[in-house]
C-alpha positions as CSV (number, residue, x, y, z in Angstrom):
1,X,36.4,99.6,67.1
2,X,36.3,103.1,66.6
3,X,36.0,103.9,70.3
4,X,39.6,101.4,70.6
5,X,41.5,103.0,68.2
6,X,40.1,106.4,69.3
7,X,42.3,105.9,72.9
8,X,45.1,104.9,71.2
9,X,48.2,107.2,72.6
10,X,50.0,108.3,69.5
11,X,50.6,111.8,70.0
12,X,53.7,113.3,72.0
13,X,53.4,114.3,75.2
14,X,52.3,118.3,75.1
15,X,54.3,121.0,76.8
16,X,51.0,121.3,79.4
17,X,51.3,117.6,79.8
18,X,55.3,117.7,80.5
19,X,54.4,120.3,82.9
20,X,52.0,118.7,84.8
21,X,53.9,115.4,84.9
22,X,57.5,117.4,85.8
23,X,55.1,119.1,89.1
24,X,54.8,114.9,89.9
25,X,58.4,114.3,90.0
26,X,58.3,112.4,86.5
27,X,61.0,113.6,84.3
28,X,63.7,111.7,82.3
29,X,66.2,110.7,85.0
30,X,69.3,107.8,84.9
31,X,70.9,106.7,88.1
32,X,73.5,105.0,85.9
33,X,74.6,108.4,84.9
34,X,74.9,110.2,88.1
35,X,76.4,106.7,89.7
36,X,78.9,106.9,86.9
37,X,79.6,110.3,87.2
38,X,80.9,109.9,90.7
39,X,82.8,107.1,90.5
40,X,84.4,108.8,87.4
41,X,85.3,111.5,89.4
42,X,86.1,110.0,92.7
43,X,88.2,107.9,91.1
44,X,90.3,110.9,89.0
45,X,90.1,113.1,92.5
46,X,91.6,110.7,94.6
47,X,94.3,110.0,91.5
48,X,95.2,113.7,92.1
49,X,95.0,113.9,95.7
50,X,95.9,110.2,96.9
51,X,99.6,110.6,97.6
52,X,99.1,113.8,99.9
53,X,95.9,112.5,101.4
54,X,97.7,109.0,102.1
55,X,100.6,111.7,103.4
56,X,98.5,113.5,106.0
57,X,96.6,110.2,107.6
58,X,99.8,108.8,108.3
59,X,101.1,111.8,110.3
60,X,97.8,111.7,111.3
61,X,98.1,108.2,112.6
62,X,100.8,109.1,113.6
63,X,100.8,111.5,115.9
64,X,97.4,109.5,117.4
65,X,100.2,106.2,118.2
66,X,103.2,108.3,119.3
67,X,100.4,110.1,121.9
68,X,102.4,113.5,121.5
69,X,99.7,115.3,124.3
70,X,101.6,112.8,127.0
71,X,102.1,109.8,128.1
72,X,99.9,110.2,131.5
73,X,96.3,110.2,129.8
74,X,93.3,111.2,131.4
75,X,90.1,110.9,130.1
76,X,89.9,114.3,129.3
77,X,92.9,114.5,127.2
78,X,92.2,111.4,125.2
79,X,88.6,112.6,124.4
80,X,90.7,115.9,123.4
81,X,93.1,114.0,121.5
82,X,90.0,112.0,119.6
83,X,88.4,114.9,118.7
84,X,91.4,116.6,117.2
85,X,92.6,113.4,115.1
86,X,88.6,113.3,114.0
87,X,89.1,117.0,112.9
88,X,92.3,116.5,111.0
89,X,90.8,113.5,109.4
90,X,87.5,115.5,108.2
91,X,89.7,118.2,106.8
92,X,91.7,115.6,105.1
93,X,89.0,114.1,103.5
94,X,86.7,117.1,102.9
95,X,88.0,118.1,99.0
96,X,87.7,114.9,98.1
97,X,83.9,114.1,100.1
98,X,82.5,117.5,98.5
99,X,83.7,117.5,94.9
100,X,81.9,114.1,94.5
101,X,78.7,115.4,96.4
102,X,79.1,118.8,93.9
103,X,79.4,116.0,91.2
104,X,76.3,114.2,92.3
105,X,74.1,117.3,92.2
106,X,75.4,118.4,88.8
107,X,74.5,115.3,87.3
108,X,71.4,115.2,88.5
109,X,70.5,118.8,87.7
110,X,72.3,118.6,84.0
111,X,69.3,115.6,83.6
112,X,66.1,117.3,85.2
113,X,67.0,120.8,86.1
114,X,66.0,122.5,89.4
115,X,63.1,120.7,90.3
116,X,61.7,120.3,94.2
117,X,58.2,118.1,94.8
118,X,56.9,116.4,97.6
119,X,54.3,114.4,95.4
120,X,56.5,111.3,94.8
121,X,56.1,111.0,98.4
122,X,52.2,111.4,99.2
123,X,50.4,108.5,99.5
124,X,48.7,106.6,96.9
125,X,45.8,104.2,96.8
126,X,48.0,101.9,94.2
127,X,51.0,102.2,96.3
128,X,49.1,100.6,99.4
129,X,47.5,97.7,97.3
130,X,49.5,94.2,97.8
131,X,47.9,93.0,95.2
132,X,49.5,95.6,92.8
133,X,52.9,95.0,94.4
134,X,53.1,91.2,94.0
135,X,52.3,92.2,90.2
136,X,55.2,94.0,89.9
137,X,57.4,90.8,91.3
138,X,56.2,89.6,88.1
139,X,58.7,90.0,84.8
140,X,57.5,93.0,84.0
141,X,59.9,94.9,80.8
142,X,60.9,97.3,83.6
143,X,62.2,94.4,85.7
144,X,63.4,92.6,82.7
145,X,65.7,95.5,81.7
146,X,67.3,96.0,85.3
147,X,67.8,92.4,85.1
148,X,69.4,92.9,81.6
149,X,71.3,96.0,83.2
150,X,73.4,93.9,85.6
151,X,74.3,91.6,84.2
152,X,76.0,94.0,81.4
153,X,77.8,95.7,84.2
154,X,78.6,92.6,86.0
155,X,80.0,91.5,82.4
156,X,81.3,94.8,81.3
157,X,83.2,95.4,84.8
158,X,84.6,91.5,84.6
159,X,86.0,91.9,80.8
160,X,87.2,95.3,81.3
161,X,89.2,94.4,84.4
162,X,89.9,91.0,83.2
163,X,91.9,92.9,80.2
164,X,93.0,95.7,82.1
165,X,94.3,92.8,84.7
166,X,95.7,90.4,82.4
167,X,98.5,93.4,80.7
168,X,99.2,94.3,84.2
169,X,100.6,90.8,85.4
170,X,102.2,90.4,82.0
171,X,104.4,94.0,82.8
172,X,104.7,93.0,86.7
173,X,107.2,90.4,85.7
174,X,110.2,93.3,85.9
175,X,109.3,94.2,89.4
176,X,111.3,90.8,90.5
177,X,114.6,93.0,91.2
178,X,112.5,95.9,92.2
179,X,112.5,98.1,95.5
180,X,109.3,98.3,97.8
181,X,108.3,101.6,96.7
182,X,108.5,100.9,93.2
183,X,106.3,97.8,93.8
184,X,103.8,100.0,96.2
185,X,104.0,102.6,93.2
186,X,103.0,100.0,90.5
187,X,100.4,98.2,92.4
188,X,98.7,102.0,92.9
189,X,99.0,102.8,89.0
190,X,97.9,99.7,88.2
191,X,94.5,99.7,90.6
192,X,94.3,103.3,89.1
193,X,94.2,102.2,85.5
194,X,91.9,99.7,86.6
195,X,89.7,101.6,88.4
196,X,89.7,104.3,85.5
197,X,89.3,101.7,82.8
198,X,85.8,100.4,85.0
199,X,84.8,104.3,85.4
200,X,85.1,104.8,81.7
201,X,83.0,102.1,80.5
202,X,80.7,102.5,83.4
203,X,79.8,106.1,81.7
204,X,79.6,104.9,78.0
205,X,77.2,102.2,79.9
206,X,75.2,105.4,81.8
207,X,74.6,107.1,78.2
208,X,73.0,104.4,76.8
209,X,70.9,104.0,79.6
210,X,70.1,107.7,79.5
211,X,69.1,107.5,75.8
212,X,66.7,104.5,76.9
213,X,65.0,106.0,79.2
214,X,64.4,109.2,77.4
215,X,62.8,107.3,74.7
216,X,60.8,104.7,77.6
217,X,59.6,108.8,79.2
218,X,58.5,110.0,75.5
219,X,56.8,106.3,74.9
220,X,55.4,106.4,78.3
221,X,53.7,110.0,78.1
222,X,52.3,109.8,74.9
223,X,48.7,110.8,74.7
224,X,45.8,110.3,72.6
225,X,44.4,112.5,69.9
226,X,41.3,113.2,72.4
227,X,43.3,113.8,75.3
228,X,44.9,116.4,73.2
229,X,41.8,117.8,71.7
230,X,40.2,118.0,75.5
231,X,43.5,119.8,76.5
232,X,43.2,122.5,73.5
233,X,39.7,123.3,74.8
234,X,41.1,123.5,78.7
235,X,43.5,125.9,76.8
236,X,40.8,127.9,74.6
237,X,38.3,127.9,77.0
238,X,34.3,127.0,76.0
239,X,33.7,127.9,72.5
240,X,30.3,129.1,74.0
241,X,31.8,131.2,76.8
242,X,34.0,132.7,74.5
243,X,31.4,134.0,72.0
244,X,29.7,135.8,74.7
245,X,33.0,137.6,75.5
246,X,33.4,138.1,72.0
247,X,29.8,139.8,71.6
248,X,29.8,141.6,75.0
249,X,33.2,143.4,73.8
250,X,31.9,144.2,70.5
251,X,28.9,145.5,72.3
252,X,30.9,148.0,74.1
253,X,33.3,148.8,71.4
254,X,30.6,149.9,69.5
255,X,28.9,152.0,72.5
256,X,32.4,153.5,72.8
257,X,32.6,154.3,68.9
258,X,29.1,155.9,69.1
259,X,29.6,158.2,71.5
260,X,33.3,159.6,69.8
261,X,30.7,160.8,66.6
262,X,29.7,164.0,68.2
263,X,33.4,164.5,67.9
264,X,34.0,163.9,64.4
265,X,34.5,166.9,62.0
266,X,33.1,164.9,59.3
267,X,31.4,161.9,58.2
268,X,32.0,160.5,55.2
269,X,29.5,157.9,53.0
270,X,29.0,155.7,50.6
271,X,26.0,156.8,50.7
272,X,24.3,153.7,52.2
273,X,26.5,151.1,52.7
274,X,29.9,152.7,54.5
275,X,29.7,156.1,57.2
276,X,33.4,157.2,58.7
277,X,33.5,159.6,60.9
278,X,37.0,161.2,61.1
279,X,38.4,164.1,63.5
280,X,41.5,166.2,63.1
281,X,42.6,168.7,65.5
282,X,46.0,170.2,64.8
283,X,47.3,171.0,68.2
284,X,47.3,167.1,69.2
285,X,46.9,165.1,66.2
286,X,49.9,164.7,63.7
287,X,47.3,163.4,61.1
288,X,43.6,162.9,61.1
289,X,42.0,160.1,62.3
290,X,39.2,157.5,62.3
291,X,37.2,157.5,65.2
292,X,34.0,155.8,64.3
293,X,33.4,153.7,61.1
294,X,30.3,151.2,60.2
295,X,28.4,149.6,57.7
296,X,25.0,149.2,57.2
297,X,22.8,149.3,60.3
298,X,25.7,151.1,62.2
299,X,26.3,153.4,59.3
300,X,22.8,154.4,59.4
301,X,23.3,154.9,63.3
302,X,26.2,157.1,62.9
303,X,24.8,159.0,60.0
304,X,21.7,159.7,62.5
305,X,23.9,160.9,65.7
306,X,25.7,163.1,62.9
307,X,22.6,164.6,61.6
308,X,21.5,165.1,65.4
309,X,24.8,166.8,65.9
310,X,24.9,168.9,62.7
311,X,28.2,167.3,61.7
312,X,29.0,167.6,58.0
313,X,28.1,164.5,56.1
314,X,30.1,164.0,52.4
315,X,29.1,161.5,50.1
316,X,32.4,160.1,48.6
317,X,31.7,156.5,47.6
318,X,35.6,155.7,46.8
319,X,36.9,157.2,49.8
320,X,34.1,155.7,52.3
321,X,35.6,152.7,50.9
322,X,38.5,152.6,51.2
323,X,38.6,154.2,54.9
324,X,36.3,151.4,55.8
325,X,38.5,148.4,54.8
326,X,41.9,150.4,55.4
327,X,41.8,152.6,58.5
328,X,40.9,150.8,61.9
329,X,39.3,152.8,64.3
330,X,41.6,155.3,66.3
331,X,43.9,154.8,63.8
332,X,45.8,157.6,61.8
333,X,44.9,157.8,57.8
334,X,47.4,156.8,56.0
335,X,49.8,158.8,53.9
336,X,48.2,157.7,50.4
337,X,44.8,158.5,51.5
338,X,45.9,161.8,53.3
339,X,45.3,164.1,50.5
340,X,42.2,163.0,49.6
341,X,41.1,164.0,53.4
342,X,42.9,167.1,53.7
343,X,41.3,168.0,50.7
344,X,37.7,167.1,52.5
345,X,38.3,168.8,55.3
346,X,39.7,172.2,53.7
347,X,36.4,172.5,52.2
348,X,34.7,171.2,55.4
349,X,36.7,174.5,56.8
350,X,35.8,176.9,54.1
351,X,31.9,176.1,54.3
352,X,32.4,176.9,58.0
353,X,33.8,180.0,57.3
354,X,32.0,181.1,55.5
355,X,29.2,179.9,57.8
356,X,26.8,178.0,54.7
357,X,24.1,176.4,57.3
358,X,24.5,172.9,55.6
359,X,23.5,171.3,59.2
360,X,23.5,167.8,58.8
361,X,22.1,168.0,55.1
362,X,24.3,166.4,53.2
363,X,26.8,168.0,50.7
364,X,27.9,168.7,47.6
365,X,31.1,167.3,47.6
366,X,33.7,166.9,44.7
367,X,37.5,165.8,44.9
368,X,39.4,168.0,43.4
């Protein structure tokens, strides 16, 4: 029971997981949309250009019937004569061919982005089973919802045109006493507003579709609370492998620390629990700084190397403190501590100068 409701995929889909599934070729995508979008378009482009493009294919045709290269055709002049009217008919057509194909990519970008894969396409053992294709003959929701999806267009297309339709014949009535060219000039505004009316609610359709099949992606891609858990680890890394890191760099930091204390100027103590080593050199250093601190064990170790090294050691419990849990190492003091150092080191200075062998003996110290 456990085990079941352990599987159970309630958690959205992860940014890895979107990832990984967007490299396959699965990303929220509706054909209703970009089918919409050019029939939209190709209808309100050839609205625009109709009259001129209806204009140039009948001079066009034309010049094809009227055989303007001569009446004597061989069949090198008619293949010339081909070719040219196939010419003038591409260019004819070409603004209208490439604004929808520049519509058709936009739409489809717009929805997924730039995305190229050749995964969709590689073969798959579930792909070549029959037995999983006749399943899917099957009323499956997927097929349901197509199903359900055309016969709302089918119905959307027949009521919209059907009202569209039904004002039209009611207006055509004054066209009785009318010319030809104001009949040809209705019957083209009235397929437009037709054909515009259709392309409307075709894209209120594609939206709704759009919305649906975001929400089937989301539900579809949803994971469990252990598939998530297994991909935070991926992520992390193994919690055992990552300790070791953790201990080999602390290893060396601290080799790296212990070797910067026959540097230091001083070192200051607790006495027993804290040691800071700190080193100021006024042609480089705009403050002193902290280049080896420790407690305990380490403290011990860098009292030692001091003592080895006949660095000054000060007993200052307050200070020690409050390096140690202030000042990182190779990190500046700060300005509310920087008097009590400069203080520490003056008198480090002045029992140089005046060249008292204190060694690494420790000192008598007292703030001032």
């Amino acid at each position: 029971m456990a085990e079941a409701s352990f599987q159970e995929r309630t958690e959205p889909a992860t940014p890895k997981r979107r990832q990984e599934l967007r490299s396959k070729g699965q990303v929220v995508k509706s054909m209703e949309l970009t089918s919409a979008a050019v029939l939209l378009t190709g209808t309100l482009i050839i609205y625009m250009l109709g009259h001129e493009f209806i204009q140039q294919l009948a001079g066009t045709m034309k010049d094809f019937l009227s055989l303007s290269y001569g009446s004597d055709l061989s069949q090198s002049s008619l293949l010339s004569l081909v070719s040219t009217i196939a010419f003038r008919f591409i260019v004819i057509a070409a603004p209208i061919i490439l604004t929808i194909m520049f519509v058709g990519i936009a739409s489809n970008l717009l929805q997924v982005g730039f995305l190229f894969t050749l995964q969709p396409m590689l073969p798959k053992e579930g792909k070549l089973n029959p037995l999983k294709g006749l399943k899917k003959l099957g009323f499956s929701q997927h097929s349901m919802m197509e199903l359900a999806k055309s016969f709302l267009k089918i119905a959307l297309v027949g009521f919209v045109g059907y009202l569209t339709v039904k004002g039209l014949i009611a207006n055509s009535v004054q066209l009785v006493d009318g010319s030809p060219s104001e009949i040809f000039s209705y019957m083209g505004t009235s397929a437009f507003a037709v054909a515009i009316k259709i392309s409307s609610a075709f894209v209120v359709l594609a939206g709704i579709d759009y919305f649906f099949q975001r929400r089937k992606f989301q539900r579809d891609t949803r994971m469990s609370k252990q598939e998530v858990k297994e991909e935070q680890k991926q992520q992390e890394g193994d919690p055992t492998v990552k300790g070791r890191i953790r201990r080999e760099m602390f290893k060396r930091s601290r080799m790296r620390m212990i070797q910067a204390v026959p540097k230091a100027d001083v070192v200051v103590t607790n006495p027993t629990h804290y040691a800071i080593a700190i080193k100021y050199d006024s042609q480089e250093m705009a403050a002193p700084k902290v280049i080896a601190k420790g407690k305990d064990l380490l403290a011990q170790k860098i009292k030692e190397i001091a003592a080895e090294h006949n660095i000054p050691i000060v007993e200052d419990k307050p200070l020690a403190q409050l390096l140690y849990k202030t000042v990182d190492i190779d990190e500046q003091i700060p300005p509310d501590l920087f008097k009590a150092v400069a203080q520490l080191l003056a008198y480090i200075y002045q029992m140089k100068k005046i060249k008292s062998a204190t060694g690494g003996q420790k000192l008598e110290w007292q703030r001032q």
